[in-house]
C-alpha positions in Angstrom: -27.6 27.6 9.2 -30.5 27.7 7.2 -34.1 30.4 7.6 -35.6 26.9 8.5 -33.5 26.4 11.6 -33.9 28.8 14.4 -34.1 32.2 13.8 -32.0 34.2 11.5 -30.5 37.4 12.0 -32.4 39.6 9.1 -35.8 37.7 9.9 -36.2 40.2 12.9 -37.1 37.3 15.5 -35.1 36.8 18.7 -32.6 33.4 19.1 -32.4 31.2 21.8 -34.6 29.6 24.7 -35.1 30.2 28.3 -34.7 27.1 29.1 -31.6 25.9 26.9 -28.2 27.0 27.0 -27.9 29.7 24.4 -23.8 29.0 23.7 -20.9 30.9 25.0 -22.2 33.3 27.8 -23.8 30.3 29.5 -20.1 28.9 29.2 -18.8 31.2 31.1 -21.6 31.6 33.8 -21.2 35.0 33.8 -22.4 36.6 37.3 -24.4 40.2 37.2 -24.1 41.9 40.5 -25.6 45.8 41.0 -24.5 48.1 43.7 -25.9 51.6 44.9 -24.3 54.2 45.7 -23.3 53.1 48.9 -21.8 49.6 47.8 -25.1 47.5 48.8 -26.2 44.7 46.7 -29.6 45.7 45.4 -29.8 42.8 42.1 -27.6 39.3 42.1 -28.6 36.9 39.3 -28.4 33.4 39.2 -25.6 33.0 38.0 -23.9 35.0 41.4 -25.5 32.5 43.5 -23.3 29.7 41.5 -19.7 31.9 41.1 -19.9 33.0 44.8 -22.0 30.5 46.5 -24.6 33.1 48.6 -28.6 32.6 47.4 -30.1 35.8 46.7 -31.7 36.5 50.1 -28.5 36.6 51.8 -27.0 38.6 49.2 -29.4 41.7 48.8 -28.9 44.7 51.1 -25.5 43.7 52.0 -22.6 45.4 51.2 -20.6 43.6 48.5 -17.5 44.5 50.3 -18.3 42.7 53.6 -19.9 39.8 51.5 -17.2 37.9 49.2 -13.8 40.3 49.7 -11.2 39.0 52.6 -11.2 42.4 55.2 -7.1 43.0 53.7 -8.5 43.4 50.4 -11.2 45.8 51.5 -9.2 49.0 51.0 -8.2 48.1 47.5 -12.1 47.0 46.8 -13.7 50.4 47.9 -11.0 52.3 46.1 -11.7 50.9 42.9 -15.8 51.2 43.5 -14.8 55.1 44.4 -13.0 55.4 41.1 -15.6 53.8 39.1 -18.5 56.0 40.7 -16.6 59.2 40.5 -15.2 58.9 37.2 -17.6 56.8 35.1 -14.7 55.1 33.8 -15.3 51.1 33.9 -12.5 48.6 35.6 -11.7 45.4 34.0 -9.0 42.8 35.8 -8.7 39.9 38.5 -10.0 39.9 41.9 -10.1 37.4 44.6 -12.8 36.6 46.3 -14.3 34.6 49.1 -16.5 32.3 48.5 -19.8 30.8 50.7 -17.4 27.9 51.6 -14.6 29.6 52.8 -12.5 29.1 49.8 -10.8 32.6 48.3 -11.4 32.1 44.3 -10.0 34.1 41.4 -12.7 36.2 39.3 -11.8 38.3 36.1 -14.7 41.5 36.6 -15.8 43.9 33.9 -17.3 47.4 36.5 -19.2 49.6 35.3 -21.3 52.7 36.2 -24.8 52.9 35.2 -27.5 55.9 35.7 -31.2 55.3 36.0 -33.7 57.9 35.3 -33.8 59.3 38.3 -29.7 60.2 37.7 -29.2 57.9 40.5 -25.5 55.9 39.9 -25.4 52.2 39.8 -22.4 50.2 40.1 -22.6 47.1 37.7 -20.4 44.3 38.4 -20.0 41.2 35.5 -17.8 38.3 36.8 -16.5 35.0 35.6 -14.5 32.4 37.1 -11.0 33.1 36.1 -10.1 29.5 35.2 -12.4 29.2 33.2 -12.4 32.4 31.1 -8.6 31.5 30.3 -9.5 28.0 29.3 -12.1 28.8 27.2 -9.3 31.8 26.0 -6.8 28.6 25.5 -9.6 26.8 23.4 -10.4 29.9 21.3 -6.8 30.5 20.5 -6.0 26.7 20.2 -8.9 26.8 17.1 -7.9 29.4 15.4 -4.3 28.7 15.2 -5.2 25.0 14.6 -7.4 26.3 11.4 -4.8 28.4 10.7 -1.9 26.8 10.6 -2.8 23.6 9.9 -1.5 21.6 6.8 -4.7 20.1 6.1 -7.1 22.2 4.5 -10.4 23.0 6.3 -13.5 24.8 4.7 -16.9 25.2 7.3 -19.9 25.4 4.7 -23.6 26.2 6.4 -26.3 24.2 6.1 -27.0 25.7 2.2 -23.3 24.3 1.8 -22.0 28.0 1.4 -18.6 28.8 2.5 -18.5 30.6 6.2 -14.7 29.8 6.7 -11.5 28.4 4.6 -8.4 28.0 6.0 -4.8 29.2 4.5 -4.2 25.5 3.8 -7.7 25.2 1.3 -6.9 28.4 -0.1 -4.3 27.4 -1.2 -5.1 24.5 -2.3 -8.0 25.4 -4.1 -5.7 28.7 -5.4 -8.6 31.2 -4.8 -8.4 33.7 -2.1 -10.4 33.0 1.1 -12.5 36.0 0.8 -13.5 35.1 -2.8 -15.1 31.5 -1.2 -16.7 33.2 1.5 -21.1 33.4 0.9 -20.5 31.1 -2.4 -22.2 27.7 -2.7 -19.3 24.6 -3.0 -20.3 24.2 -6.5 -19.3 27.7 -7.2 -15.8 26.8 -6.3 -15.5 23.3 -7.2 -17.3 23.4 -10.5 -15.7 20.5 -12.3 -18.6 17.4 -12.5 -16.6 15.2 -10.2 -17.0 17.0 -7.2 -20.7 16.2 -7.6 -19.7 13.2 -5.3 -18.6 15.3 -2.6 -21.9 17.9 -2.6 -24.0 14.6 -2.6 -21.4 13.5 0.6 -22.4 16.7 2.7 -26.0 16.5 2.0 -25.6 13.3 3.6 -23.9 14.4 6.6 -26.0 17.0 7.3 -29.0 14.8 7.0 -27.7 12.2 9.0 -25.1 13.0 11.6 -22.9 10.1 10.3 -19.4 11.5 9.8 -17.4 10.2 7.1 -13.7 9.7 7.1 -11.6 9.4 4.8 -14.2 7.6 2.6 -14.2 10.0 -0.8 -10.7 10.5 -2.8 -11.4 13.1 -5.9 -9.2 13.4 -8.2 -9.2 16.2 -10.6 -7.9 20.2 -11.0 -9.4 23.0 -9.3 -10.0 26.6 -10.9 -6.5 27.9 -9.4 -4.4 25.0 -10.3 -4.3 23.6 -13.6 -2.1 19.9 -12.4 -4.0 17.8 -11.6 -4.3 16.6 -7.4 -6.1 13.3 -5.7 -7.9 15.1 -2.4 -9.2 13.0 0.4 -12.0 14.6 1.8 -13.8 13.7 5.2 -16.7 15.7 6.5 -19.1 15.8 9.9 -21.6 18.1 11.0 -21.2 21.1 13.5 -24.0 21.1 15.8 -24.3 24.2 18.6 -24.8 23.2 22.5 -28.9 23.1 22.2 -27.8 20.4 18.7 -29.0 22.8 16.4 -27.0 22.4 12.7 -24.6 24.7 12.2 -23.7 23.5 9.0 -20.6 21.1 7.9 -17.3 21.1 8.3 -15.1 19.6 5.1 -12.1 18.6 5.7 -9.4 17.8 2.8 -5.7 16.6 2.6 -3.8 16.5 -0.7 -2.9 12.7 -1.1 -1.6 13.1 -4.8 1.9 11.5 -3.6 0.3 8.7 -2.0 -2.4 8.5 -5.1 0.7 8.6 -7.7 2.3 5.9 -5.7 -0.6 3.8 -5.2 -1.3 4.4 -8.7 2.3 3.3 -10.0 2.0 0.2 -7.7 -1.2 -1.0 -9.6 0.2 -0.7 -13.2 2.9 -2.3 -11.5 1.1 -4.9 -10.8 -0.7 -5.2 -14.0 2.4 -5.2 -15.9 3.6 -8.3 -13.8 0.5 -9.6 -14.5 0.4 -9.5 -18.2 3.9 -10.9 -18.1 2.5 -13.8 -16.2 -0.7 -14.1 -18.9 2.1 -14.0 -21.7 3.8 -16.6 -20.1 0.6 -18.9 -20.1 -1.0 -18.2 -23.2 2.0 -17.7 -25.4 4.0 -20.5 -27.0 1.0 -23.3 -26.5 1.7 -24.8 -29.7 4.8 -25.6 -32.2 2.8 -23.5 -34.6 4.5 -19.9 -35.6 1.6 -18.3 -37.2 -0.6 -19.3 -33.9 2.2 -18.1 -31.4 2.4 -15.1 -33.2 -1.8 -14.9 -32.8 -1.0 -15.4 -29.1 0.7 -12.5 -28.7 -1.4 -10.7 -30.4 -4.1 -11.6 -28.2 -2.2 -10.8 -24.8 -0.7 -7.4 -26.1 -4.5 -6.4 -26.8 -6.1 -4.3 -25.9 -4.3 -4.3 -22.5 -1.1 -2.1 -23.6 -1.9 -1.3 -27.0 -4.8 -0.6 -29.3 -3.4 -2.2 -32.5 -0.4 -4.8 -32.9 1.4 -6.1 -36.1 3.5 -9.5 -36.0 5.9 -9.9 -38.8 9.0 -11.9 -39.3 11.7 -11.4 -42.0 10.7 -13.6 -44.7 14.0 -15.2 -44.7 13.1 -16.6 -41.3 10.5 -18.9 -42.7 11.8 -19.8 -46.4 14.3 -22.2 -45.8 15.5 -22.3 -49.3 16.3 -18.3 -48.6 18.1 -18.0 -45.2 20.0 -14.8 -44.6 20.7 -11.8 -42.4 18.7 -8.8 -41.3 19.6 -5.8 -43.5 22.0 -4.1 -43.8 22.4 -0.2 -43.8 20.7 1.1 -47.0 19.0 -2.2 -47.5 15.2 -2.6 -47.9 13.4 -5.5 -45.7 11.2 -8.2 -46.6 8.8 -9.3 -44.1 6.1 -12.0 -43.5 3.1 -10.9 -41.4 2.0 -13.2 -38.8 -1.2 -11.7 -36.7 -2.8 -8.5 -36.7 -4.9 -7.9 -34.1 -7.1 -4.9 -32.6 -9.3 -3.5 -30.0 -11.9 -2.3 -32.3 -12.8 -1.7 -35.9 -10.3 0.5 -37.2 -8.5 2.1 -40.4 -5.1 1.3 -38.7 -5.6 -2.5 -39.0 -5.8 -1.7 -43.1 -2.7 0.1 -42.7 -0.8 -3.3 -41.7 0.5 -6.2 -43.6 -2.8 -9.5 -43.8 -1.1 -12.4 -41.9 0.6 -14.5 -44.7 1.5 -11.3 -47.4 5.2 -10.6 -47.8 6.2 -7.0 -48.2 9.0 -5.0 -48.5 10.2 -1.7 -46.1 12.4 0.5 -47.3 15.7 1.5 -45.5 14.1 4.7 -43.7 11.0 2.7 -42.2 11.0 2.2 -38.5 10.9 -1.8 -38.9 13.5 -1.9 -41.4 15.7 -0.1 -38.2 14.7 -2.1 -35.8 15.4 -5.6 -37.2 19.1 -3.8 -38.8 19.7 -2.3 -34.9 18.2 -5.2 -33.1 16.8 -2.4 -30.8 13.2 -1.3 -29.9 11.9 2.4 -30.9 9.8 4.3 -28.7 7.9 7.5 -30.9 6.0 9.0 -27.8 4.0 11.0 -29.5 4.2 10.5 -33.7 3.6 13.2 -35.7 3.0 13.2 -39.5 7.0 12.6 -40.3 6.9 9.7 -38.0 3.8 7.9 -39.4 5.2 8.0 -43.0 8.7 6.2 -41.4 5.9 3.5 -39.8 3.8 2.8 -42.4 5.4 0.6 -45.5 3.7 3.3 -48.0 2.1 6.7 -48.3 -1.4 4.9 -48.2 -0.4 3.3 -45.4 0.3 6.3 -43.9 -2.7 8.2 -44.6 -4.7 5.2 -42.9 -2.8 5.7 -39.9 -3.5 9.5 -39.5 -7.1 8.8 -40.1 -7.1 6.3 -37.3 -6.0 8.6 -34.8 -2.5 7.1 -34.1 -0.9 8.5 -31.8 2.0 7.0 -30.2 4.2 3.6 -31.5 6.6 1.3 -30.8 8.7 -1.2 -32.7 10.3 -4.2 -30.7 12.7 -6.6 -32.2 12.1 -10.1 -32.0 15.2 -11.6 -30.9 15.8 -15.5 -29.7 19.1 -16.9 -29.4 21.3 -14.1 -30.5 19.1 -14.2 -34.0 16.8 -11.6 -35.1 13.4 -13.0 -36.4 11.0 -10.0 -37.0 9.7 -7.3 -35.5 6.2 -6.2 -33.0 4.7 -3.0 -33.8 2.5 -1.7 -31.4 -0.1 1.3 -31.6 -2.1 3.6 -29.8 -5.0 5.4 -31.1 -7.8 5.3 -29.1 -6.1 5.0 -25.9 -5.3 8.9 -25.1 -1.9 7.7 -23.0 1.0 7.9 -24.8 3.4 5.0 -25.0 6.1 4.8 -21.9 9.6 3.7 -20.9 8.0 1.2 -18.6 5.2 0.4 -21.6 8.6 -0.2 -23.7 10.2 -2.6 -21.4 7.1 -4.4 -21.2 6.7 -4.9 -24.9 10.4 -6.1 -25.2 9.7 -8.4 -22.2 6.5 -10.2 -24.2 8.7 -10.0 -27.3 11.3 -11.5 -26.0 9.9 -14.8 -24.5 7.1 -14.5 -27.6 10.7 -14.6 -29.6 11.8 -17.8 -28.3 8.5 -19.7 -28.4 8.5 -18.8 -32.3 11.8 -19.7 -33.1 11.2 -23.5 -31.3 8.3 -23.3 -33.4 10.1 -22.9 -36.6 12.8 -25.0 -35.7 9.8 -27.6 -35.0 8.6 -26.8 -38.1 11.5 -27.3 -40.4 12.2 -31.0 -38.7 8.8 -31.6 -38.9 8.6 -30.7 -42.8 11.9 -32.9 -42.6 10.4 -36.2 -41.0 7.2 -35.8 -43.1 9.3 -35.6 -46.1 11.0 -38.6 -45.3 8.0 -40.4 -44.5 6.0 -39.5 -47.3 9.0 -40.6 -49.6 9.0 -43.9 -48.2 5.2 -44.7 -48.4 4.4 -46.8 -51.5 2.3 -45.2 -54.5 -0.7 -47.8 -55.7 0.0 -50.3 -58.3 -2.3 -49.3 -61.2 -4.0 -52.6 -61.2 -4.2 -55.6 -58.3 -6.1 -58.8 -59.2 -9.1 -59.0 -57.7 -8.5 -56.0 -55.4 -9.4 -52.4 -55.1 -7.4 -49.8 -52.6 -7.4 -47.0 -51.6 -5.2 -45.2 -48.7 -4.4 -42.2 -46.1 -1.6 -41.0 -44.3 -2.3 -37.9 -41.9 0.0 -37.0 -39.6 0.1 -35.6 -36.4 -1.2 -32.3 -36.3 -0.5 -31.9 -32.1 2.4 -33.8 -32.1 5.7 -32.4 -31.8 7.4 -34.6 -34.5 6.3 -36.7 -36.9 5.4 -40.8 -36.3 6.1 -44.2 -37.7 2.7 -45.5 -39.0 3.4 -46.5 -42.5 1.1 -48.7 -44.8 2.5 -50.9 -47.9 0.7 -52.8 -50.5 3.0 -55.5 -52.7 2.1 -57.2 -56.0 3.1 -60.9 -55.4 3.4 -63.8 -57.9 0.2 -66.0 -58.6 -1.9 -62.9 -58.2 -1.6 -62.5 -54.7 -1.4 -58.8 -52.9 0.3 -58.5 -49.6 -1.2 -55.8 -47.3 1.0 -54.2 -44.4 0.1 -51.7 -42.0 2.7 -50.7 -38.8 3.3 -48.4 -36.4 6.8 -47.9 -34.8 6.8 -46.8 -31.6 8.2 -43.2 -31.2 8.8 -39.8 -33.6 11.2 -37.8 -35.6 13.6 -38.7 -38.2 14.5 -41.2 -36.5 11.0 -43.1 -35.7 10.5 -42.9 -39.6 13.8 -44.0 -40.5 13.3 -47.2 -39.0 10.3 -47.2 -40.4 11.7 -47.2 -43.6 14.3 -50.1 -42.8 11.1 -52.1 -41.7 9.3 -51.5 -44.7 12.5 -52.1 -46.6 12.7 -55.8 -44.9 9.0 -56.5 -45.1 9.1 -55.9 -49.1 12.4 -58.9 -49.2 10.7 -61.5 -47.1 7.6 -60.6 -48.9 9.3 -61.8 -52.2 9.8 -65.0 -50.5 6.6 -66.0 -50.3 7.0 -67.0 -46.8 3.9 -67.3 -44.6 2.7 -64.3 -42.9 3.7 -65.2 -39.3 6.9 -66.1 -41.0 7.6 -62.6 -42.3 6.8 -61.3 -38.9 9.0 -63.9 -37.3 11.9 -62.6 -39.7 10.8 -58.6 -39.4 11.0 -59.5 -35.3 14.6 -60.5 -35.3 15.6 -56.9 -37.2 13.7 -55.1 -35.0 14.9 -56.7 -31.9 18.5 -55.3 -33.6 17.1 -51.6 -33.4 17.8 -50.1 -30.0 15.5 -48.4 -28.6 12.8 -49.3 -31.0 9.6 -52.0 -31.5 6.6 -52.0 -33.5 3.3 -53.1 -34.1 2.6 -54.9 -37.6 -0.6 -56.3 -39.3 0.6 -58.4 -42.0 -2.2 -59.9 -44.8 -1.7 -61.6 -48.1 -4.9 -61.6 -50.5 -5.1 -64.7 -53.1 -7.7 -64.1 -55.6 -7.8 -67.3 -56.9 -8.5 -68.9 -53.5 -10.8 -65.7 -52.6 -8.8 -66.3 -49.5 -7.0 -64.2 -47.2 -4.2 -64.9 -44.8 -3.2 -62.9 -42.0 -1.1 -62.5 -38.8 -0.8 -59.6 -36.3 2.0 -58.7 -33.9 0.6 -56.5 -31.5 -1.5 -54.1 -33.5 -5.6 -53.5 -33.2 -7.4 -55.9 -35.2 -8.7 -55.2 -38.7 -12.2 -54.6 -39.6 -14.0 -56.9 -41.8 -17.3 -55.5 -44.0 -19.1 -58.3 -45.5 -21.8 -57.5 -47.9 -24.8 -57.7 -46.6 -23.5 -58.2 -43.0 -22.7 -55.7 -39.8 -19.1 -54.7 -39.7 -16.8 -56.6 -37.4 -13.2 -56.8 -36.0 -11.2 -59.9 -36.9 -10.9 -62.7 -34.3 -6.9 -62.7 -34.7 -4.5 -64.0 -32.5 -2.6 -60.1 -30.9 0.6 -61.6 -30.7 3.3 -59.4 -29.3 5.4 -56.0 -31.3 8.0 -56.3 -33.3 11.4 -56.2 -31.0 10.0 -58.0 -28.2 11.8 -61.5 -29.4 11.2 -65.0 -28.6 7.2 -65.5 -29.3 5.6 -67.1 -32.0 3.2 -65.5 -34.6 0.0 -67.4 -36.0 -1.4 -67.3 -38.9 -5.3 -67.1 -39.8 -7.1 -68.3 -42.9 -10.4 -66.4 -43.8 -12.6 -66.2 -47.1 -13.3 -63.1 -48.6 -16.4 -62.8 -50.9 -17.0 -60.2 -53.3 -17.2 -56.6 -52.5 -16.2 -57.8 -48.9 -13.6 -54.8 -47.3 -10.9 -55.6 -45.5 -9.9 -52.3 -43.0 -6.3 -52.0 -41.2 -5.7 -48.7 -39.7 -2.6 -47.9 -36.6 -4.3 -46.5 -33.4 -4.0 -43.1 -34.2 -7.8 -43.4 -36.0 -9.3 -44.7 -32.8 -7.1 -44.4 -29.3 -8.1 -40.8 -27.6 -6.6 -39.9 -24.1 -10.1 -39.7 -22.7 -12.4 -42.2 -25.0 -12.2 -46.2 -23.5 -10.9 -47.7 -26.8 -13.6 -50.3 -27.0 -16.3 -47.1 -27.5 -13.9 -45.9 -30.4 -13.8 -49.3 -32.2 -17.5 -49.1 -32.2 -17.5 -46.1 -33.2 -15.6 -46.9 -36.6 -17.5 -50.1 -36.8 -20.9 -47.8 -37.0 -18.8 -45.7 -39.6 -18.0 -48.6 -42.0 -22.0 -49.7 -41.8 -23.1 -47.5 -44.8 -23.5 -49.6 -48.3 -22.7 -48.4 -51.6 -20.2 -45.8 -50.4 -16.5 -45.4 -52.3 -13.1 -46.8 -50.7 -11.9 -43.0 -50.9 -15.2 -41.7 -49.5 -15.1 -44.3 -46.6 -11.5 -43.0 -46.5 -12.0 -39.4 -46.1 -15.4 -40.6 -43.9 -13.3 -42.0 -41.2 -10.6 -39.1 -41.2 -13.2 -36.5 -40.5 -15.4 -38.0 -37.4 -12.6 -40.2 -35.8 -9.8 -37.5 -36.0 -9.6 -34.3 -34.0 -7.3 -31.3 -34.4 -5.5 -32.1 -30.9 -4.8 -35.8 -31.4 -1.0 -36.5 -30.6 -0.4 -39.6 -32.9 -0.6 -40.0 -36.8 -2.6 -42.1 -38.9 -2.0 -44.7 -41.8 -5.3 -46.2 -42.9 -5.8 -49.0 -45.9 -8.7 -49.8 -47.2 -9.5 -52.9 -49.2 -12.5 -54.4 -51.4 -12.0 -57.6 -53.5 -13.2 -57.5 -57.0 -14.6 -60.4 -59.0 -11.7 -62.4 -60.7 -11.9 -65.1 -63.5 -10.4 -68.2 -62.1 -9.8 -69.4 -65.1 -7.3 -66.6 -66.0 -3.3 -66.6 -66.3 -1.4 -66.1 -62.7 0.2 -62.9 -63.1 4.0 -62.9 -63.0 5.7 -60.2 -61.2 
């Protein structure tokens, strides 16, 4: 209680009110009862009239005996008065009496004899109702062995939040003996800045009334105990019966097993939940330097502060294939990604993406990749950072960084070791765990696989391409009356390579024929047939067969390829005529550039692919001027998954409308604003401008 709050004990004023209960003497309704000499009642308070029933006037002058004691009790009742009177010595016990109503009722007396200044003797008789002395007795003892014995630890702190009272339990808690809390503020005890939250919680309570329950959880240490404990505290104000504050009344229960589990459940739950990111972000391409980025990405900063990607170089160069090391053998690596959570010496310690370097037998990733199995160094000291780093530089940058703790995880997919992730804490004060391990091996593991389908992506891919680009033509260093120039990209989304293909074939009489296809489908196989079509369009081309002729013939070998048709644009050029003749089965239309004139795409007939069998071609005559540009291209420059296709032929048409620019600049023009990085299909483009010719001059003979 504070000086502000009633009175205080040193402040020399009295407590209480007359008209207010004042606490426990009102609980009892203790009775005062005087008797002279002679055993009259000469003084009966209040509180007689309520224990006994009889108001004051028909109390006084009686004697007591006659009053409230049953005539067989009579003898026993003016034995004990005698004894008190003669003796002086006070009598304390039970007594039944009867009350105004007849009923006989149990009283616990305290007798006593007093002497006036007259030496007169008084006999001074203080009653209670026996009931209910012994349940206030049951409540007192209840309390205190409830404060006592309880488990839970229990503090009462005044209204200046000084310790009155602390149980076994908080003592021991707190490890500080009870006496050494008692008159000390809570901040005294529980100095640490975290228990700010609590003082501010009391303050509250005593302000407001408002218990609270179970609503604060501190974790932290206290003076006695250096582990560390998760308390839940809950607090309400003590009030006394007239509701003046007493003070507050903290109560706390160690919860550090259900904190620790609660704890555990919640890394739980983020481990399963990076395991799930993993999952999704890693492996979104069939790119190894960008799955390798991927993981990167998911391992930071979430379980480590700095993380190295490197594969065994022999992983990659296909012209080198081999083992991991062997025991006493060095290891070559490639790095992938290095990533980290902040700007720090450690990344300088690692390998750039794309740098091969060699570790020596000792090092922790030459061990890793020769055991296949993950290292844990809990906490690395100077010896261990010189077996993680590849170098003593390396090594220094490391213990500049503040690295503290390290793991190496192999990178294992399909029985085959690939590399290694090395992971780092600096930073991050926690040291690396068993369950941080099996975490790291579980990304590694499924990062493993997604880079080895990447590589095995790769090396088709490099495969296809090669094959491809050995079966596209190279120009002719001169064609009458024409200048070309060409592109092949291909896909850089796809999983395998296309079957777009371009071909441009010096005829007799001066006559160029130009080819663009596409056949449906990818891989080796897709550009195989591409090949045997090109192959076949060359022959027929020799013939000097009409150009829905040749695609009548190329038809019939297609229709032979299982599984396969194409699309095929098929144009001779005659110079002499300034003529050109074209015929299209199934492909998008070429664009003409006149000089002078708005781009536009041929009126052709579409015809139907290549393998469909059984319809006609046609062929259509159109004259070509000088420095007109003829424009074939496969859908790959134009068709989008989300763009209608007639907004991406206008879109090239706009491109082509720009004068005086180069065949390669138009090219490279087209390339750059009608491809994106995600486009799933690859792109042969031919561009064509006709060049004056003498008519006069020699046919050229092939």
């Amino acid at each position: 209680m504070s000086a502000t709050e009633g009175g205080r004990a040193d402040s020399g004023q009295p407590e209480g009110s007359a008209s207010q209960p004042s606490g426990l003497m009102d609980l009892l309704g203790v009775a005062a009862v005087l008797l002279d000499a002679e055993g009259r009642i000469v003084l009966w308070s209040p509180q007689a009239e309520e224990l006994y029933g009889y108001p004051a006037e028909e109390a006084l002058g009686r004697y007591a005996a006659s009053l409230f004691v049953r005539e067989q009790h009579w003898e026993l009742m003016i034995k004990l008065f005698a004894q008190v009177m003669e003796t002086g010595e006070g009598w304390a016990g039970t007594f039944p009496i009867r009350h105004k109503d007849g009923t006989t009722r149990l009283v616990e007396f305290r007798n006593m004899r007093l002497l006036d200044d007259r030496g007169d003797f008084y006999a001074l008789g203080l009653g209670a109702d026996e009931s209910t002395l012994r349940e206030l007795e049951r409540d007192v003892a209840l309390s205190t062995r409830l404060v006592s014995q309880s488990p839970i630890g229990l503090a009462i702190l005044d209204t200046d939040l000084r310790y009155v009272t602390v149980n076994p339990a908080l003592e021991r808690m707190h490890g500080i003996p009870a006496k050494d809390h008692l008159g000390r503020h809570y901040r005294e005890i529980m100095t640490a800045a975290k228990f700010g939250v609590p003082e501010a919680a009391m303050k509250e309570v005593l302000k407001t009334g408002l218990p609270m329950v179970d609503q604060s959880t501190v974790v932290g240490r206290t003076p006695g105990d250096p582990d560390e404990h998760a308390w839940s505290i809950s607090l309400y104000r003590l009030e006394d019966p007239r509701g003046r504050v007493l003070g507050v009344a903290d109560l706390v229960v160690d919860v550090t097993d259900r904190y620790q589990a609660a704890m555990e459940a919640a890394e739980a739950r983020r481990r399963l939940a990076l395991i799930a990111d993993g999952s999704a972000r890693i492996g979104t391409s069939l790119e190894v330097e960008q799955t390798a980025r991927e993981l990167a990405e998911v391992v930071v900063p979430e379980l480590a502060d700095v993380v190295a990607v490197d594969v065994l170089d022999s992983v990659l160069d296909e012209r080198r294939p081999g083992p991991a090391p062997r025991d006493g053998g060095a290891a070559l690596f490639r790095a992938l990604a290095v990533r980290a959570a902040y700007a720090t010496e450690a990344v300088q310690a690692a390998d750039p993406p794309g740098e091969i370097a060699a570790y020596a037998a000792d090092r922790v990733a030459t061990e890793t990749v020769r055991t296949g199995r993950p290292i844990l160094i809990s906490h690395a000291d100077d010896n261990d950072l010189a077996r993680i780093a590849r170098d003593g530089h390396a090594a220094a940058l490391l213990a500049r960084a503040g690295v503290h703790s390290y793991m190496s995880v192999p990178l294992i997919a399909r029985g085959d070791i690939l590399g290694f992730l090395g992971l780092t804490r600096a930073r991050n004060p926690v040291s690396f765990g068993e369950d941080d391990l099996a975490l790291a091996v579980e990304l590694a593991s499924r990062a493993a696989v997604c880079i080895d389908n990447a590589r095995t992506h790769q090396t088709m891919r490099n495969a296809a391409e090669t094959l491809q680009r050995s079966l596209l033509p190279s120009h002719p260093p001169h064609l009458p009356g024409l200048q070309i120039a060409s592109r092949y990209r291909p896909a850089q989304a796809s999983y395998e390579i296309g079957g777009d293909w371009y071909d441009v074939l010096p005829l007799d009489g001066d006559k160029t024929a130009l080819v663009v296809g596409d056949v449906m489908g990818s891989g080796i196989d897709a550009a195989a047939t591409m090949g045997r079509l090109r192959t076949a369009t060359s022959a027929f081309a020799d013939l000097d067969l009409a150009p829905d002729q040749v695609l009548r013939h190329l038809d019939k070998i297609t229709t032979g390829l299982e599984h396969y048709i194409a699309t095929c644009v098929y144009a001779v050029y005659d110079p002499h005529r300034a003529e050109c003749r074209i015929a299209n089965a199934g492909h998008l239309p070429p664009a003409l550039v006149r000089s002078g004139k708005r781009p536009e795409l041929l009126d052709l007939p579409t015809g139907t692919p290549l393998g469909v069998g059984g319809v006609p071609f046609e062929t259509k005559t159109f004259g070509l001027g000088p420095g007109d540009q003829l424009v074939l291209y496969t859908d790959g420059l134009v068709e989008t998954r989300h763009d209608p296709i007639d907004e991406r032929l206008g879109t090239l048409l706009a491109l082509l409308d720009v004068p005086d620019r180069s065949l390669e600049e138009t090219c490279d023009r087209l390339l750059r604003e009608l491809r994106r990085p995600e486009d799933p299909d690859d792109v042969a483009l031919l561009v064509c401008q006709t060049q004056p010719f003498t008519l006069g001059s020699e046919p050229r003979q092939r």
